[in-house]
N, C-alpha and C positions, 0 to 999 in steps of 0.2 A: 337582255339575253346573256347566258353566261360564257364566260372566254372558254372556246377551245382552243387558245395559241396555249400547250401544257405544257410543253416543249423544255422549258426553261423550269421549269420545278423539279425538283427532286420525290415529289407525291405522287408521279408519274414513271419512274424510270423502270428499266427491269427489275431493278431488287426488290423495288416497294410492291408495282405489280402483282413481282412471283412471290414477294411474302404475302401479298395478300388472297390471293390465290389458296395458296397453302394454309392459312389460318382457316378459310371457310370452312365450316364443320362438315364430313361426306355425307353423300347421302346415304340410305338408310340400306343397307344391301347385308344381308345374312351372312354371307360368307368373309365380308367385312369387319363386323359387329361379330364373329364369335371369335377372329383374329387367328386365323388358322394358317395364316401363310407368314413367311416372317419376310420383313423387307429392308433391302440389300443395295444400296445406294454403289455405280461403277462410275469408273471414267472413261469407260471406252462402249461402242456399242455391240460389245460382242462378247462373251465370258464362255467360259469352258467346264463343264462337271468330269469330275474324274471316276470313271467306271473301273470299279474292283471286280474282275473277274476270277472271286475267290470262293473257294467251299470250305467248311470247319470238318475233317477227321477226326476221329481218335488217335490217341497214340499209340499201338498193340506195347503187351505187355512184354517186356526181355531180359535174358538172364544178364546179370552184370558183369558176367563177362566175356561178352559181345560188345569188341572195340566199335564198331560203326552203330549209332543208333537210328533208329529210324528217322527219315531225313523229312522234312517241313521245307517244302516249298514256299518261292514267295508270292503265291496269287501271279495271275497276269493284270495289265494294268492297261488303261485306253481311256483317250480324250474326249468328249464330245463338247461341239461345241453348238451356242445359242445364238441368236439374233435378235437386238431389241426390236419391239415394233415401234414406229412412229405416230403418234396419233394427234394430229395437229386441228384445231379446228378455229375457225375466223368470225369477226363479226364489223359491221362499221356502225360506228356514233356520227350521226350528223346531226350539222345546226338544227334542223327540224325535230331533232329530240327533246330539243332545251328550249327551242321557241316561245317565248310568250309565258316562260318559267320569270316570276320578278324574282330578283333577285337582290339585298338589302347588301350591297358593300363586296367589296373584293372578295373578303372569306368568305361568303354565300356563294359567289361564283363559282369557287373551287368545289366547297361542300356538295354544291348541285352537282356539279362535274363527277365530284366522286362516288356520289351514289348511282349514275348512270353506268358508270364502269364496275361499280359492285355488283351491281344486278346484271351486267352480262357476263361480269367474269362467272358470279356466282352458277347460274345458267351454262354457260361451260363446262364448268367442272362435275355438274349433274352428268351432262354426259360423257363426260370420260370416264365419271366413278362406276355408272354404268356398264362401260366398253371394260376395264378394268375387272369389275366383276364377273363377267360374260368371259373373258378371260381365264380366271382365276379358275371355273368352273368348265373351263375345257380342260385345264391344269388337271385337275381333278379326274376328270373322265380318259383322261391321256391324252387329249389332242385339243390345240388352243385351233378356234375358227375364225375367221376373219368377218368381221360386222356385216355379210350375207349370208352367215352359217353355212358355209356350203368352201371354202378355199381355208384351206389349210396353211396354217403359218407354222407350226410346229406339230408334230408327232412325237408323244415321249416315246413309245412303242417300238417304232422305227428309227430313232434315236438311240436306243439303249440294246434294240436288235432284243427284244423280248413281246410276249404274248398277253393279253389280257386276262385277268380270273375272275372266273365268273359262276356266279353259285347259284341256280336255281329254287326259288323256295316254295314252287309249287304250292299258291296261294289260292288256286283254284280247284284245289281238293280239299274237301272238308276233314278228312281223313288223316289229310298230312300232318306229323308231328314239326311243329312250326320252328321249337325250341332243335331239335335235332339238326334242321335245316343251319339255322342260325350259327348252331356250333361245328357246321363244318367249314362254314362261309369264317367263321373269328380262326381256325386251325389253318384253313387256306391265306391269312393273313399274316398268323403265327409263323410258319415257315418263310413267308417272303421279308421278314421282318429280323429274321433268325434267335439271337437274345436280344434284338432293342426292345427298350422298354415305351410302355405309355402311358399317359396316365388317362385314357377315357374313347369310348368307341362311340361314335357315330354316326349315324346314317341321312344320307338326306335324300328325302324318298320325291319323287312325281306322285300328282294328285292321285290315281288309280291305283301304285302300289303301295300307297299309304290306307286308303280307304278298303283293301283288298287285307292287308296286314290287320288293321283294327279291326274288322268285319269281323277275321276269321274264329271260327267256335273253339279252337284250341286256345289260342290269346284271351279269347272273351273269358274263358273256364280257365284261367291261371289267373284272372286277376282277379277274378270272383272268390277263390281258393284263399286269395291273401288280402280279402279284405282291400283290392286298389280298386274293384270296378268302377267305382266314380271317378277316378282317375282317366281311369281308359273311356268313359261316355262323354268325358268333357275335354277329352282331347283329339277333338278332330281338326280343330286350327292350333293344337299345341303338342312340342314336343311329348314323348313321354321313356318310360324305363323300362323293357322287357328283359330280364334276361342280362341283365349289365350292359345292352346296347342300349345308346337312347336312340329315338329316331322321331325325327320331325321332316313334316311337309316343308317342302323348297317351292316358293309362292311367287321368289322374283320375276316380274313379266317387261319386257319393253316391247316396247310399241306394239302392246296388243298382243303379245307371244309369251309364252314361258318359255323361258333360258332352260330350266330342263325336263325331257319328257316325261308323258303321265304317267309312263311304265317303271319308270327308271331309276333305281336307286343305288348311291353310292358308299360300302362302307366305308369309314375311313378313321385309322389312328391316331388320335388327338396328342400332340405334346411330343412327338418323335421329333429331334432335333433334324432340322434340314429338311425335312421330308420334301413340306412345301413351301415353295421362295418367289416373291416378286424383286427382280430386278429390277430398278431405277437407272436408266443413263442417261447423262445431259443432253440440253436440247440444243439442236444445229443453228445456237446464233454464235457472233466472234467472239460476245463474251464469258463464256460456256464450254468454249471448245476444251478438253480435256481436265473437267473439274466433274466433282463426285455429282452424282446424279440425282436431283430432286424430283418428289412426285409429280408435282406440277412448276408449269413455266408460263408467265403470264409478259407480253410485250407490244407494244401500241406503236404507229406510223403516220406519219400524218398524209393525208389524200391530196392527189394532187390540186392545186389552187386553195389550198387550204377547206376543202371542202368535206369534210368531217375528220374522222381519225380509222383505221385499220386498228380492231384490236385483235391478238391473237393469244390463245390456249393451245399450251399442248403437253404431253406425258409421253415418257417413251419406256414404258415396262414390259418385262415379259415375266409369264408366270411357269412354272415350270415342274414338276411332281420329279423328285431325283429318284422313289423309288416307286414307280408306276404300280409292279405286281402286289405290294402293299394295301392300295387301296381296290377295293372287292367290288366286281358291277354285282350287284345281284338284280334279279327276271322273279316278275310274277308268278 
């Protein structure tokens, strides 16, 4: 049987742990993999966005010689602050794990050892990269949920003291001109964006307002026009390019759910600095306390009478959208 007295190794401790943790490759999450949120390592569990409560004027035109010119305010200015969330989760190794495993010499002992704790860290960190994305996708919609979908841990909305936009594209009209729709939804983005720039629009649609999008006879007769309709009949599991939006189906599901609804589509401006951020802060052990914040923390205890090991995973992110009216719900 192989030793779990680990205690005294250094292959064991938290650094190696939480680097190994951190090496395992994420899992496979779209909102992940297109790298839309930039991430922001703190040392405290709390961080604060600074709200510009500013408008752009003109300057009217004046004769030169008018001593006073017309005067430029400085914006008003306001804090808001964030709260990481904790997301800790545990597992135990016992002898019964390793039982009846032979083992050829001390280093097999350990090797066995350590591939037992790779496959639970690795399994850990599935679901945090999960809870993280589920996350990142309330970031998105303006409100992060809490792993019952239903308790709210942050509202950018009520945070920033601002309202949602939302652009109807009346997908249930065959009638509707789909392209007009689209460009009042990118103009309503336009403004809340004021001159930032971007470099790409995307949309990530629920199953019905994607299949309501392609279906529709205006889309279908514009890609027919330019020579893409093979594009458009082979892309019902892949993104595609209307109009300089792209838009792809959002498929992510846990446990049996899609993360987001069939209806439901979000635009959003790709490449805007800051827009959208995950927080990292360190995790509440002694050795951690006020050091910069890793995605994951991985740390092991031994049970009492020596009767297996406590291992524990945990990430403390929060995802956060700084400028909410930015990204566009649009409705069937």
């Amino acid at each position: 049987m192989a030793d779990l007295g680990l205690f005294g190794t250094d292959d064991f401790s938290l650094q190696a742990l939480t680097a190994a943790i951190n090496s395992f490759p994420p899992t496979p999450k779209r909102i992940a993999q297109l790298k839309l949120f930039s991430e922001i390592p703190i040392a405290s569990t709390t961080f604060v966005v600074e709200k510009h409560n500013d408008t752009l004027t003109l300057v009217p035109n004046q004769s030169r010689t008018i001593a006073t010119p017309n005067a430029t305010g400085g914006g008003s200015r306001s804090v808001v602050s964030f709260t990481t969330s904790h997301l800790p989760t545990q597992d135990t190794l016992t002898p019964d794990d390793i039982q009846n495993v032979r083992a050829f010499g001390s280093a097999d002992d350990l090797q066995t050892m350590q591939q037992f704790v790779s496959e639970r860290l690795a399994k850990m960190r599935r679901r945090i990269d999960a809870t993280i994305e589920y996350q990142r996708l309330g970031a998105i919609q303006g409100k992060v949920l809490d792993s019952d979908g239903v308790t709210v841990i942050e509202d950018m909305f009520t945070k920033f003291g601002l309202t949602q936009q939302t652009a109807a594209m009346n997908l249930g009209d065959a009638a509707t001109n789909v392209k007009d729709k689209l460009d009042t939804a990118v103009d309503l983005m336009d403004q809340a964006l004021a001159d930032e720039q971007y470099e790409d629009i995307r949309v990530l649609c629920g199953s019905n307002f994607y299949k309501s999008l392609t279906g529709h006879p205006k889309v279908e007769k514009a890609f027919q026009l330019t020579d893409k309709s093979s594009v458009l009949y082979k892309s019902t599991r892949k993104e595609f390019d209307f109009d300089s939006v792209i838009f792809e189906p959002y498929k992510s599901v846990v446990g049996g759910s899609a993360l987001l609804g069939d209806d439901g589509a979000y635009m959003i401006p790709v490449g805007v600095p800051d827009l959208l951020q995950t927080v990292f802060a360190p995790a509440n052990y002694n050795e951690t306390a006020n050091t910069r914040g890793l995605p994951y923390y991985a740390k092991q205890e031994s049970k009492p009478l020596g009767k297996g090991i406590l291992l524990e995973a945990q990430s403390n992110p929060m995802s956060i959208c700084t400028r909410p009216r930015a990204i566009i719900k649009l409705t069937v």
